[in-house]
VOPAGU-2260 file (C-alpha; in pm, 1 decimal, decimal comma):
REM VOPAGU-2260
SITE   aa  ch    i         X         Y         Z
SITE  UNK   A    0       0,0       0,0       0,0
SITE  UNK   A    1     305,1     249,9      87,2
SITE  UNK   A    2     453,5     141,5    -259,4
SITE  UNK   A    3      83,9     239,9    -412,2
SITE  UNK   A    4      67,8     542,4    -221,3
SITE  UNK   A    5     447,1     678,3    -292,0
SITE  UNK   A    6     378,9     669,2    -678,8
SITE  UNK   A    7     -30,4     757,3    -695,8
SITE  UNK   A    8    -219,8    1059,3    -711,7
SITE  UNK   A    9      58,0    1298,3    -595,2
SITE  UNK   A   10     266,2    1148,3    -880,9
SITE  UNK   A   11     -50,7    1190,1   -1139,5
SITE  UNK   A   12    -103,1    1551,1   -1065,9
SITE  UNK   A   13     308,1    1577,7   -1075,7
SITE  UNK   A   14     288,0    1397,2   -1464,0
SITE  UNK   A   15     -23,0    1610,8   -1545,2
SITE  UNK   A   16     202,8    1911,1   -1471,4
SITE  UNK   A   17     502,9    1766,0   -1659,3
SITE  UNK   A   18     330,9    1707,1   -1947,0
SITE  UNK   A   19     100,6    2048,2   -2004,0
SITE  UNK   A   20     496,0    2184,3   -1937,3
SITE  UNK   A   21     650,8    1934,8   -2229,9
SITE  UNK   A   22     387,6    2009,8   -2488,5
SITE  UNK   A   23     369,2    2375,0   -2410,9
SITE  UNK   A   24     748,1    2434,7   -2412,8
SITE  UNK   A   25     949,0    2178,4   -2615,1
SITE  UNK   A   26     994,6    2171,4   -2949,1
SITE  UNK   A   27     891,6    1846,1   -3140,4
SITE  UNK   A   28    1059,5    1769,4   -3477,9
SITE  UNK   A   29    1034,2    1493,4   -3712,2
SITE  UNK   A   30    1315,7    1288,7   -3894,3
SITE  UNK   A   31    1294,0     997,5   -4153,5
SITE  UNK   A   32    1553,3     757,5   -4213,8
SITE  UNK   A   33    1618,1     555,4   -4506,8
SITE  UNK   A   34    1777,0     272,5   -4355,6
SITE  UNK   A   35    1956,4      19,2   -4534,2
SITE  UNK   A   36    1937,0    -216,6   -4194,5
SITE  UNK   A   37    1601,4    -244,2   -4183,9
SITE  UNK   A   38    1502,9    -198,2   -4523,0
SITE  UNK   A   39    1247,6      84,8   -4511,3
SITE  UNK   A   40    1192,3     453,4   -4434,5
SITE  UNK   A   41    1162,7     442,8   -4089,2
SITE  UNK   A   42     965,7     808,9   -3860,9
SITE  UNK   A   43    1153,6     976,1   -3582,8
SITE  UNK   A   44    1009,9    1198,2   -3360,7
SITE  UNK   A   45    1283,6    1426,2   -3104,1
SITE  UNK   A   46    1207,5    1651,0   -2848,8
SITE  UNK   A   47    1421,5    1901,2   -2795,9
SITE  UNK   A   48    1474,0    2100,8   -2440,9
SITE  UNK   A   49    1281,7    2442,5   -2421,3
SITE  UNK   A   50    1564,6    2689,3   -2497,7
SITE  UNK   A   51    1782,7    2466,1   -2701,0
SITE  UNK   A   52    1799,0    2718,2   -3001,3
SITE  UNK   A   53    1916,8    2999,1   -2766,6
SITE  UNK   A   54    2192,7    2818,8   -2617,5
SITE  UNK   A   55    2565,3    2701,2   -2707,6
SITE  UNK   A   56    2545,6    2372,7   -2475,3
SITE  UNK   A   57    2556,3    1953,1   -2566,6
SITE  UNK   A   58    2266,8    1784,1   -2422,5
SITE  UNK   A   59    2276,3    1425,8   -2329,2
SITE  UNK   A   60    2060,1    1177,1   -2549,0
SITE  UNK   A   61    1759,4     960,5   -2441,4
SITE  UNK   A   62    1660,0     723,5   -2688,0
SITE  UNK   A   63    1343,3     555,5   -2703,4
SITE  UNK   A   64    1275,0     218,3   -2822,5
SITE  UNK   A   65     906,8     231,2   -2779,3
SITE  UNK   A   66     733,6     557,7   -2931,2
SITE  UNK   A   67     393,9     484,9   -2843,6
SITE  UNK   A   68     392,6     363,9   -2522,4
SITE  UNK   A   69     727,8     574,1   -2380,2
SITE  UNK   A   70     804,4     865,7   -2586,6
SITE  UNK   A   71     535,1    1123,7   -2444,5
SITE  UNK   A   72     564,4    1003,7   -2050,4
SITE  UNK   A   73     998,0     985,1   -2104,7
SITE  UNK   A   74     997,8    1341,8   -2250,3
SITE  UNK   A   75     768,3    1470,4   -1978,4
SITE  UNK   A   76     931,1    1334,8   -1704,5
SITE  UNK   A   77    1281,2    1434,8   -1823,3
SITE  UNK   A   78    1147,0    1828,7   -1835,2
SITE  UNK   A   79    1023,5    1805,9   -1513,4
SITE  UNK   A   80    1321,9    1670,5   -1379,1
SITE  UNK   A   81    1581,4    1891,8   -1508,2
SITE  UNK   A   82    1402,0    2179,6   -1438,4
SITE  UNK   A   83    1420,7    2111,5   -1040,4
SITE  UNK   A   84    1828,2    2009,3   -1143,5
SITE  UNK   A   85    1737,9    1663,8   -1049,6
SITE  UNK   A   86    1889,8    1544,2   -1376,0
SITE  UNK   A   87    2016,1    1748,8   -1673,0
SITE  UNK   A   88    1849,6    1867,6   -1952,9
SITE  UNK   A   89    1853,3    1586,2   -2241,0
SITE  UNK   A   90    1718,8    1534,7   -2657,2
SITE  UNK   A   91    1503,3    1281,5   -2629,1
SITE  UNK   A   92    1448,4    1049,0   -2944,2
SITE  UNK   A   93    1205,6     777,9   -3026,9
SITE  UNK   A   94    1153,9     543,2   -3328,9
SITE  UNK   A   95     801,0     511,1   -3447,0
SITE  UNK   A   96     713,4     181,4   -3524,4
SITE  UNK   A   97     762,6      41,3   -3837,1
SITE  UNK   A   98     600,2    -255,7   -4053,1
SITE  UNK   A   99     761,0    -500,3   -3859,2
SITE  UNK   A  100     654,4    -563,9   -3497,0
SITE  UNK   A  101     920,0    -469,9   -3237,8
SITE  UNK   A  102    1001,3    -843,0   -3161,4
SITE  UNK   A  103    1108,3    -930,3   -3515,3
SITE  UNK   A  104    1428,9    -669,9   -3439,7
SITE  UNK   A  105    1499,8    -867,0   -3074,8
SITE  UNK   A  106    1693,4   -1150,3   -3003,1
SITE  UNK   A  107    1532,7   -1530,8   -2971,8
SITE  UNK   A  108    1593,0   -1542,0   -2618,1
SITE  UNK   A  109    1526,6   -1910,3   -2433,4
SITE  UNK   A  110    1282,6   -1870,1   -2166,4
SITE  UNK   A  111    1409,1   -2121,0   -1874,6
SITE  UNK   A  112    1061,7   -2154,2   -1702,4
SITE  UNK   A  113     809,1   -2205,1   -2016,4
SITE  UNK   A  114    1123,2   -2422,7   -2175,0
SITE  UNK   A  115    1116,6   -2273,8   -2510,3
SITE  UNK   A  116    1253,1   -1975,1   -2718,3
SITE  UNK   A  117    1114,0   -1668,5   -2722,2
SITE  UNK   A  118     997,7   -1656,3   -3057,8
SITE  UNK   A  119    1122,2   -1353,7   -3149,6
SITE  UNK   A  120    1274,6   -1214,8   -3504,2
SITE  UNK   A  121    1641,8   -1253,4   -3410,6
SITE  UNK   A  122    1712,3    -931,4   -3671,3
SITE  UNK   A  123    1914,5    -774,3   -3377,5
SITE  UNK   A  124    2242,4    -676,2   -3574,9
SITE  UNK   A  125    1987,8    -530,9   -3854,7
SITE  UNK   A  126    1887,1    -322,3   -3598,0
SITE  UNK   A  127    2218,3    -216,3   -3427,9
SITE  UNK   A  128    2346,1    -170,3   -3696,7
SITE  UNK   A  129    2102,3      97,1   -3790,9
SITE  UNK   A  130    2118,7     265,1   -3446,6
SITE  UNK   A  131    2510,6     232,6   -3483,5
SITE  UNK   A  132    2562,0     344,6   -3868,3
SITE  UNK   A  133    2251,3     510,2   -3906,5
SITE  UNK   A  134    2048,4     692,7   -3645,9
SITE  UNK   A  135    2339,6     812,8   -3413,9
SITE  UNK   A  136    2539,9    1005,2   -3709,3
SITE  UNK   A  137    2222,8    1123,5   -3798,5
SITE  UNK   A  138    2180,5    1303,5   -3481,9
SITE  UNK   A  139    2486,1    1330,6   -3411,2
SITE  UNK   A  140    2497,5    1535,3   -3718,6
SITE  UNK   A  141    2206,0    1764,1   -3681,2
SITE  UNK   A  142    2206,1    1812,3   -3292,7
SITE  UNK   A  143    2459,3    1920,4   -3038,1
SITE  UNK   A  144    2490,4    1627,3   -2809,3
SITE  UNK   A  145    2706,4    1531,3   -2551,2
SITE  UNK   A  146    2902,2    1190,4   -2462,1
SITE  UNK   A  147    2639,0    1043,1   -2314,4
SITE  UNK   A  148    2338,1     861,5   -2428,7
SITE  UNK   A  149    2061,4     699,5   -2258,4
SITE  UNK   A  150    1822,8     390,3   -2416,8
SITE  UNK   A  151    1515,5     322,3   -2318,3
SITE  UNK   A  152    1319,4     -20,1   -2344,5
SITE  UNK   A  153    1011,3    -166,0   -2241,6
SITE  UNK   A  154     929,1    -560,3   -2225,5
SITE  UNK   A  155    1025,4    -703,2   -2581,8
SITE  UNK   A  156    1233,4    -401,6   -2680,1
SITE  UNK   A  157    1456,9    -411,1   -2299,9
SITE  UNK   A  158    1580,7    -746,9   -2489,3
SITE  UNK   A  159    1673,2    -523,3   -2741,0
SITE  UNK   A  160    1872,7    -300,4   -2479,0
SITE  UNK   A  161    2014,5    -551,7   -2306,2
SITE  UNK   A  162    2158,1    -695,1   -2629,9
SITE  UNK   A  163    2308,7    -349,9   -2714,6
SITE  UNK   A  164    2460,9    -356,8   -2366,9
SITE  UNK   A  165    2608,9    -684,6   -2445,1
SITE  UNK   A  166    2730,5    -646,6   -2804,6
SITE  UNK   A  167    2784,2    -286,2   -2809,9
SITE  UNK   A  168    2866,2    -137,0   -2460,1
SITE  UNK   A  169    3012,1     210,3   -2665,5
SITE  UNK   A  170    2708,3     285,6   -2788,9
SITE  UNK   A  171    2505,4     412,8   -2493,7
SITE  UNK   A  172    2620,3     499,2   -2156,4
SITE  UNK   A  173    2305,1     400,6   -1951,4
SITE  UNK   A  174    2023,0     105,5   -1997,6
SITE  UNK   A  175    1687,2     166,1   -1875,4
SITE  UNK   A  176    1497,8    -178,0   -1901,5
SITE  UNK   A  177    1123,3    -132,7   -1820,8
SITE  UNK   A  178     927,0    -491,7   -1746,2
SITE  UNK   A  179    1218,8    -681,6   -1810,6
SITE  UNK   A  180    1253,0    -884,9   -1429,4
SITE  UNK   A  181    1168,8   -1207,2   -1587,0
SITE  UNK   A  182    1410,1   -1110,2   -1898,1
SITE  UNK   A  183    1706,8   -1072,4   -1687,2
SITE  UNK   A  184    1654,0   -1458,4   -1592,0
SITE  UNK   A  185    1636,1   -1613,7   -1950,8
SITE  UNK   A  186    1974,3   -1641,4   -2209,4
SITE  UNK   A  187    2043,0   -1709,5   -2561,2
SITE  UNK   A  188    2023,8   -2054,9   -2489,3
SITE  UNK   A  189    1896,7   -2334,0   -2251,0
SITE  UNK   A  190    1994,8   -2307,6   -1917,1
SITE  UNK   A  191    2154,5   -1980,5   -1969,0
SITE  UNK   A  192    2083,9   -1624,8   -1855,7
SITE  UNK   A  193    2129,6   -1290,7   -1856,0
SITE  UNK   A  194    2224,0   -1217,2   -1490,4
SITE  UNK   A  195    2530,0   -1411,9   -1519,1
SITE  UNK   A  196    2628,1   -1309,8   -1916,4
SITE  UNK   A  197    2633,7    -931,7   -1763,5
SITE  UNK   A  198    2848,2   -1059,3   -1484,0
SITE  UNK   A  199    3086,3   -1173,3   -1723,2
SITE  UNK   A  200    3050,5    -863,2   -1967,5
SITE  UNK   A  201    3098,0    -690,6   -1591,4
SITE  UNK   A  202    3458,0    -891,9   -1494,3
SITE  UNK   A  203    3619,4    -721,5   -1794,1
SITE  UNK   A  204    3836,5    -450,4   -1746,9
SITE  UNK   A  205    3797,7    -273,5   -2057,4
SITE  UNK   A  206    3415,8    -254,4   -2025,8
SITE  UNK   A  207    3303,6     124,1   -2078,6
SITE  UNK   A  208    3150,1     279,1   -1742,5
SITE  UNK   A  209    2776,4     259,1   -1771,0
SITE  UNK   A  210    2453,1     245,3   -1577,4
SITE  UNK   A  211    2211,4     -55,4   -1595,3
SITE  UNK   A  212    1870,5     -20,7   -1418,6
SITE  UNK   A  213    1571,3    -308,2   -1460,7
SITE  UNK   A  214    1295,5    -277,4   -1298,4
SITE  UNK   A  215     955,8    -512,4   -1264,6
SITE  UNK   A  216     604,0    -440,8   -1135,2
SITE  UNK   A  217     481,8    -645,8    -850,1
SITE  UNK   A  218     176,9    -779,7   -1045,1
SITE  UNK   A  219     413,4    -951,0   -1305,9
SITE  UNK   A  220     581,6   -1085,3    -978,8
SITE  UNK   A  221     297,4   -1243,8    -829,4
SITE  UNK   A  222     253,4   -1436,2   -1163,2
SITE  UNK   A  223     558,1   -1499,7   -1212,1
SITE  UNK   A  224     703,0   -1561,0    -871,1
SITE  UNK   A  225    1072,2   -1624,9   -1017,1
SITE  UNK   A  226    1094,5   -1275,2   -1131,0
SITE  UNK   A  227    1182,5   -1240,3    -758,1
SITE  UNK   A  228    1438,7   -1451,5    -734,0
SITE  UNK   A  229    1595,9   -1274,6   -1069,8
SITE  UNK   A  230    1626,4    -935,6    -914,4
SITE  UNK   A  231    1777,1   -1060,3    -611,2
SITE  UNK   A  232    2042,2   -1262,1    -860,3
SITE  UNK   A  233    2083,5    -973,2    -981,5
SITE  UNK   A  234    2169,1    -682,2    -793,3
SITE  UNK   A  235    2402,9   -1005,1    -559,2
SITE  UNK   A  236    2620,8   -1071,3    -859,5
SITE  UNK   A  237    2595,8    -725,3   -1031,1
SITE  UNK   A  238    2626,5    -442,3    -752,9
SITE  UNK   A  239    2969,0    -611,7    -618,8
SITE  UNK   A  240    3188,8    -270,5    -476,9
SITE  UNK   A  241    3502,2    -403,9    -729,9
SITE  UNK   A  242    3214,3    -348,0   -1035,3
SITE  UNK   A  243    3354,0      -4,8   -1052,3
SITE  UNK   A  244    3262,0      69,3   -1407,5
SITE  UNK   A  245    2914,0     -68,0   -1398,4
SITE  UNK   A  246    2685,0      64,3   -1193,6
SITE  UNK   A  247    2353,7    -185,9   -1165,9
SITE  UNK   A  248    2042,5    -254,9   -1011,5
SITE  UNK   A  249    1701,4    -451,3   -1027,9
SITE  UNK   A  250    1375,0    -381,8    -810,9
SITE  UNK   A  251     989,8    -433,5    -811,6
SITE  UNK   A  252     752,5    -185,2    -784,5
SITE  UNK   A  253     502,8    -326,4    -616,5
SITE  UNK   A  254     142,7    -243,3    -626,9
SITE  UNK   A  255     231,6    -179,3   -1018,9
SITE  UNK   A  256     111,9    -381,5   -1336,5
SITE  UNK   A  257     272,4    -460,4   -1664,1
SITE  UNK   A  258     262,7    -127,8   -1821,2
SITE  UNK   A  259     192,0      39,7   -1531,2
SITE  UNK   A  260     544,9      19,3   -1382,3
SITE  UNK   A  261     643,1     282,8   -1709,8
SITE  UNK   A  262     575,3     591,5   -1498,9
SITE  UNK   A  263     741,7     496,6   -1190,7
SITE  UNK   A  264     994,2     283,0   -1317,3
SITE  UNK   A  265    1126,4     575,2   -1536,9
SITE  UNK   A  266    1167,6     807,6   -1211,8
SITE  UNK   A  267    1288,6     547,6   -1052,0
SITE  UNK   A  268    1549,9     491,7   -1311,2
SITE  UNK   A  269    1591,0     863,2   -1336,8
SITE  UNK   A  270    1689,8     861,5    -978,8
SITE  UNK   A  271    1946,7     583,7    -971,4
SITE  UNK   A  272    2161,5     751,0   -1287,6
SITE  UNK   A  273    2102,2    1064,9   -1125,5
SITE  UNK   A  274    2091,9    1016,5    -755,6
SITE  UNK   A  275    1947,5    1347,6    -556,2
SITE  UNK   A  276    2225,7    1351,4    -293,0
SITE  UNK   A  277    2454,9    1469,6    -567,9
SITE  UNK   A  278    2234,9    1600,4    -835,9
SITE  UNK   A  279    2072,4    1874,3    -550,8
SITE  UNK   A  280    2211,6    2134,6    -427,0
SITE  UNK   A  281    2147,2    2475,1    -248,7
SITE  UNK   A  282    2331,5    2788,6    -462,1
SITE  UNK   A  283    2263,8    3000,3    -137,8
SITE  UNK   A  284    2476,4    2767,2      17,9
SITE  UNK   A  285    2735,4    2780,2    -288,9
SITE  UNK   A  286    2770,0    3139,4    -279,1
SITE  UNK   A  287    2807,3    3187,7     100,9
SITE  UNK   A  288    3167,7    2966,1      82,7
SITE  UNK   A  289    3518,4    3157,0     -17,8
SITE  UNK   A  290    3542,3    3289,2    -379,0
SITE  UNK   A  291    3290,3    3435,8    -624,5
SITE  UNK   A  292    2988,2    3264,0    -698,6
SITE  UNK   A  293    3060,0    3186,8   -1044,9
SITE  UNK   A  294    3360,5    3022,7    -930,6
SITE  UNK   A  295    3133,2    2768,5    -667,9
SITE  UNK   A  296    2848,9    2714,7    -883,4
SITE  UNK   A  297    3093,0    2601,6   -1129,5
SITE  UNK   A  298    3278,5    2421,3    -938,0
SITE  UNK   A  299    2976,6    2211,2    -843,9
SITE  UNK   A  300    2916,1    2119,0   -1161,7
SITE  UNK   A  301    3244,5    2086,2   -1291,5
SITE  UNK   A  302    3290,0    1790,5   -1034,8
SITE  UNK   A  303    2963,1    1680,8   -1106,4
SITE  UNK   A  304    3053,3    1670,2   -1455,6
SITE  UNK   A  305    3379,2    1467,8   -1420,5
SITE  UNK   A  306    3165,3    1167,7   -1261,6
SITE  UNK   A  307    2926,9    1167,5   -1583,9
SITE  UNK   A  308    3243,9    1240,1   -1822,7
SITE  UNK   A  309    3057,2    1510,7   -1997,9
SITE  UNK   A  310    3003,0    1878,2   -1964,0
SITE  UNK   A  311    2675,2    1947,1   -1698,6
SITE  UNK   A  312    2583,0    2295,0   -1674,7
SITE  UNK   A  313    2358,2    2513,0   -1389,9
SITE  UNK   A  314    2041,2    2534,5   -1411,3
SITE  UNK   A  315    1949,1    2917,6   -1514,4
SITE  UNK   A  316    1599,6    3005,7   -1491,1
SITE  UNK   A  317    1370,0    2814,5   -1247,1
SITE  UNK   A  318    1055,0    2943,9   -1122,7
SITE  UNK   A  319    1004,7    2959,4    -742,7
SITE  UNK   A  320    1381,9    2868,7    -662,5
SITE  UNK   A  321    1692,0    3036,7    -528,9
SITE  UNK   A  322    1905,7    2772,9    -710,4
SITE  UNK   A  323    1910,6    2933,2   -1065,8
SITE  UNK   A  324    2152,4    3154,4   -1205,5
SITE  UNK   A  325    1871,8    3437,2   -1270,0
SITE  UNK   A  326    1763,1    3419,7    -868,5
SITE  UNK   A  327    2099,0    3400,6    -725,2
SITE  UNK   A  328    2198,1    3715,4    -934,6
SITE  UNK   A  329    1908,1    3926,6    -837,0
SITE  UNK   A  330    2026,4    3799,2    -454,3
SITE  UNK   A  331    2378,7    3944,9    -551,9
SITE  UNK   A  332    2250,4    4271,3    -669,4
SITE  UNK   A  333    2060,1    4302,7    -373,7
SITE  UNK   A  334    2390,5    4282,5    -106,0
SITE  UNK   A  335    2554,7    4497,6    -343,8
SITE  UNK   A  336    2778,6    4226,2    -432,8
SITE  UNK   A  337    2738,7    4357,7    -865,4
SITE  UNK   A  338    3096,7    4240,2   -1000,0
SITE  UNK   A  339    2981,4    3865,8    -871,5
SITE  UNK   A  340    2644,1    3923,6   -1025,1
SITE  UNK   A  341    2808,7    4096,4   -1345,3
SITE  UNK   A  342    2995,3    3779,1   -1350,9
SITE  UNK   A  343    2739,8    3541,3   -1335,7
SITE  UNK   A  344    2511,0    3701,1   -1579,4
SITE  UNK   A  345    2817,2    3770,6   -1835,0
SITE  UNK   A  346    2837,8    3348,3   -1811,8
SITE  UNK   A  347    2487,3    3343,0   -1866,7
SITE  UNK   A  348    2442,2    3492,6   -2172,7
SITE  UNK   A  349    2788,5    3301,9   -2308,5
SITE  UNK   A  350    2542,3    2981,9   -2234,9
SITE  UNK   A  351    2205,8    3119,8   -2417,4
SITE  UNK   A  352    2418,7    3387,7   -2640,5
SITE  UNK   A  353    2015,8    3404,1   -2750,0
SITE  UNK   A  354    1796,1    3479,4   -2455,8
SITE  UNK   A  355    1670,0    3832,7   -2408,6
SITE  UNK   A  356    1653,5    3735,7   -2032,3
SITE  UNK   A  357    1978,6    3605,4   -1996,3
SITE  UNK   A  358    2129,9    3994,0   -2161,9
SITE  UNK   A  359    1799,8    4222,8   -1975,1
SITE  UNK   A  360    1941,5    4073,0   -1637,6
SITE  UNK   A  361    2271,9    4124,3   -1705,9
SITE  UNK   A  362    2228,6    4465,1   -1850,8
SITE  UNK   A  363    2058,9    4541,9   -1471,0
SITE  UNK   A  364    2354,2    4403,4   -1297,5
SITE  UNK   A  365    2560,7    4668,0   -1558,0
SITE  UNK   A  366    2299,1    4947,3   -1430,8
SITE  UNK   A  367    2354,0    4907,7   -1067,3
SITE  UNK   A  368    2734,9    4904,3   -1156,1
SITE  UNK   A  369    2643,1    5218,9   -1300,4
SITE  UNK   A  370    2844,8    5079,0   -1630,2
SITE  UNK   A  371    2546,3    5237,2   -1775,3
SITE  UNK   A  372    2717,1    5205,9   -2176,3
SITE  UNK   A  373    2721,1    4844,6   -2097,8
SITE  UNK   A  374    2385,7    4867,7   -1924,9
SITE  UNK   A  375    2248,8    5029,3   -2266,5
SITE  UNK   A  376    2385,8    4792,8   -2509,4
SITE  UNK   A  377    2309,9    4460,3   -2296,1
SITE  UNK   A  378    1951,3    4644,4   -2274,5
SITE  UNK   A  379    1935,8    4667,8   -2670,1
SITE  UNK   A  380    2092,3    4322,5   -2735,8
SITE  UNK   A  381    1785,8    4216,0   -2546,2
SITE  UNK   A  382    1501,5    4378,7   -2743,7
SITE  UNK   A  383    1640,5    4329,4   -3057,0
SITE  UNK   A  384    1676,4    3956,7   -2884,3
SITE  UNK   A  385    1320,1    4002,6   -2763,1
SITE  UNK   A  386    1141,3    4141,8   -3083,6
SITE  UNK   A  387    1293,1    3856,2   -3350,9
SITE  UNK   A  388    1155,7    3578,1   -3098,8
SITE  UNK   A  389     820,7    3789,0   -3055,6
SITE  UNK   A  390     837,5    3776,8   -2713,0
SITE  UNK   A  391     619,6    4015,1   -2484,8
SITE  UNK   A  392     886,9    4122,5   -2277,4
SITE  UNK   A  393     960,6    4329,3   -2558,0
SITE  UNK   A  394     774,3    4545,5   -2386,5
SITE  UNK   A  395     960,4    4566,8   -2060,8
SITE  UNK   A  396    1336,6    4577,8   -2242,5
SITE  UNK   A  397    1182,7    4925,2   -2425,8
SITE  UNK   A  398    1120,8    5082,5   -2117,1
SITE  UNK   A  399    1456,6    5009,6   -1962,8
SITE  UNK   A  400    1649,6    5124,0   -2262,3
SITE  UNK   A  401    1431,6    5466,1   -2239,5
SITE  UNK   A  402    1497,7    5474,4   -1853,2
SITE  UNK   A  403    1876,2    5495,6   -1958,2
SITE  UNK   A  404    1832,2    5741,4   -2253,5
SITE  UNK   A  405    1635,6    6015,3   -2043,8
């Protein structure tokens, strides 16, 4: 019941939110792809973070292997997230199905307990080598994205990720396998699984660091009792402290169905590649310790970023929080601290060279400098900024710039 009760209403009305923000905010383009792999045109559909086109930075990549059931709920949840710094802001990318059905592109597994194979297509390499020839220059190509990408599978298709983490460990950094408990316990062939093929793939030294997280709902468990004994396989061969490069784990979610674990599994799996003891953090605090705030913001996530082995930036706008670049500026300007706020604001607009808030706020920090040439042109950069995006803060720029000129 607490299980039912920690991911319920609270976390409807939190998805509800998410998703009016996602759909309002993002922007949603659409790619095709004439693959040679898979031998048709195959739709893909990428949402892109809010303020992408005003900014300079990579963004990690979450692929999605199952459009219709995880591409909306993923995106939505990954917004929300990074906007409370919880996890950084990511392009995420799913592949609408196709005239084959998703199992004809997984591996024949052997399922131990029903004593027969899966069934399945076994078209696997088609289909990595599309995401590894095909799809990722693609992107690659088009978007700016950073060293680290993220897949995304649920049920048939988490064969299909756990296969990629097997055969290709370079291509994505971190595994998120949705209803895939009772995969985990099944191998390529008789008498063979998973658990202990990833503990293999785990005792070599030259695997890539990466992040694996499965996950099961408790209904699925209570039908299929050894799903329990999988996870606890699992995380007892796979979460051993000399595993250094691959960080693992398995649960159940119980209280949750079949497809019903996709909302709190992803959170869940959200919170284990991104755990909150290191992702949050208080900029009041930052800013109170020796040297400019710039420098300990920075710093933050300049160590944060070394973990991840790509570039993780500050958040810079957030409504009803101090810990934004915007907030902690104004808090600055107000303890007449303006060279540190100057500072942070000049960063800011190196970041999103194209926000008219990013150059209004730092033309303000200019003003109470009384650098008022620098105040003026930062104040102009930002309704010329402000007019080409037809914003309505138009408005408000205007009025500073005349404050300045009378």
């Amino acid at each position: 019941m607490k299980d039912r009760m920690k991911y319920g209403m609270p976390l409807l009305v939190l998805m509800l939110i998410a998703s009016h923000q996602f759909f309002a905010q993002s922007t949603v383009e659409q790619l095709e792809v004439n693959s040679k792999y898979l031998q048709e045109t195959r739709k893909v559909h990428v949402v892109l973070p809010e303020k992408y086109g005003q900014s300079t930075k990579e963004y990690p990549l979450i692929f999605v292997l199952d459009h219709e059931l995880l591409f909306n709920t993923t995106a939505a949840i990954s917004a929300q997230l990074s906007a409370t710094s919880r996890m950084p802001e990511s392009i995420v990318v799913s592949l609408v199905a196709g005239s084959q059905h998703r199992n004809y592109f997984a591996p024949n597994l052997y399922n131990n307990h029903r004593d027969r194979a899966y069934n399945y297509g076994g078209h696997q390499d088609n289909f990595l080598g599309f995401i590894e020839n095909e799809l990722l220059p693609l992107l690659e190509k088009k978007y700016r994205l950073a060293k680290f990408r993220m897949v995304v599978g649920f049920s048939p298709s988490s064969v299909i990720a756990l296969h990629t983490l097997l055969n290709k460990p370079v291509l994505f950094q971190a595994y998120i396998c949705l209803a895939a408990g009772n995969i985990i316990g099944d191998g390529y062939a008789k008498d063979t699984r998973l658990i202990e093929t990833l503990e293999e793939l785990y005792n070599n030294p030259g695997i890539p660091e990466h992040y694996l997280y499965v996950v099961s709902g408790g209904k699925d468990a209570e039908s299929q009792p050894y799903i329990i004994s999988n996870v606890e396989d699992f995380n007892t061969k796979l979460t051993k402290a000399d595993l250094s490069k691959g960080h693992a784990k398995a649960e159940i979610l119980y209280g949750e169905g079949h497809t019903d674990v996709v909302l709190p599994g992803l959170i869940s799996a959200f919170n284990f590649i991104f755990p909150r003891d290191k992702w949050v953090v208080d900029y009041l605090d930052l800013i109170e310790q020796e040297g400019s705030a710039k420098e300990n913001i920075l710093h933050f996530y300049d160590q944060l970023s070394k973990t991840y082995n790509f570039q993780i930036y500050p958040n810079v706008d957030r409504l009803y929080s101090m810990s934004c670049l915007k907030n902690i500026g104004r808090r600055l300007l107000g303890t007449n601290k303006e060279a540190e706020a100057i500072e942070l604001y000049e960063y800011w607009t190196a970041l999103y060279p194209q926000s008219h808030s990013a150059h209004y706020y730092l033309g303000m920090a200019y003003k109470a400098a009384d650098r008022l040439k620098m105040a003026k042109e930062s104040f102009s950069r930002s309704y010329t900024i402000a007019m080409l995006q037809n914003s309505e803060d138009a408005a408000l720029y205007k009025r500073a710039l005349e404050e300045l000129n009378n």
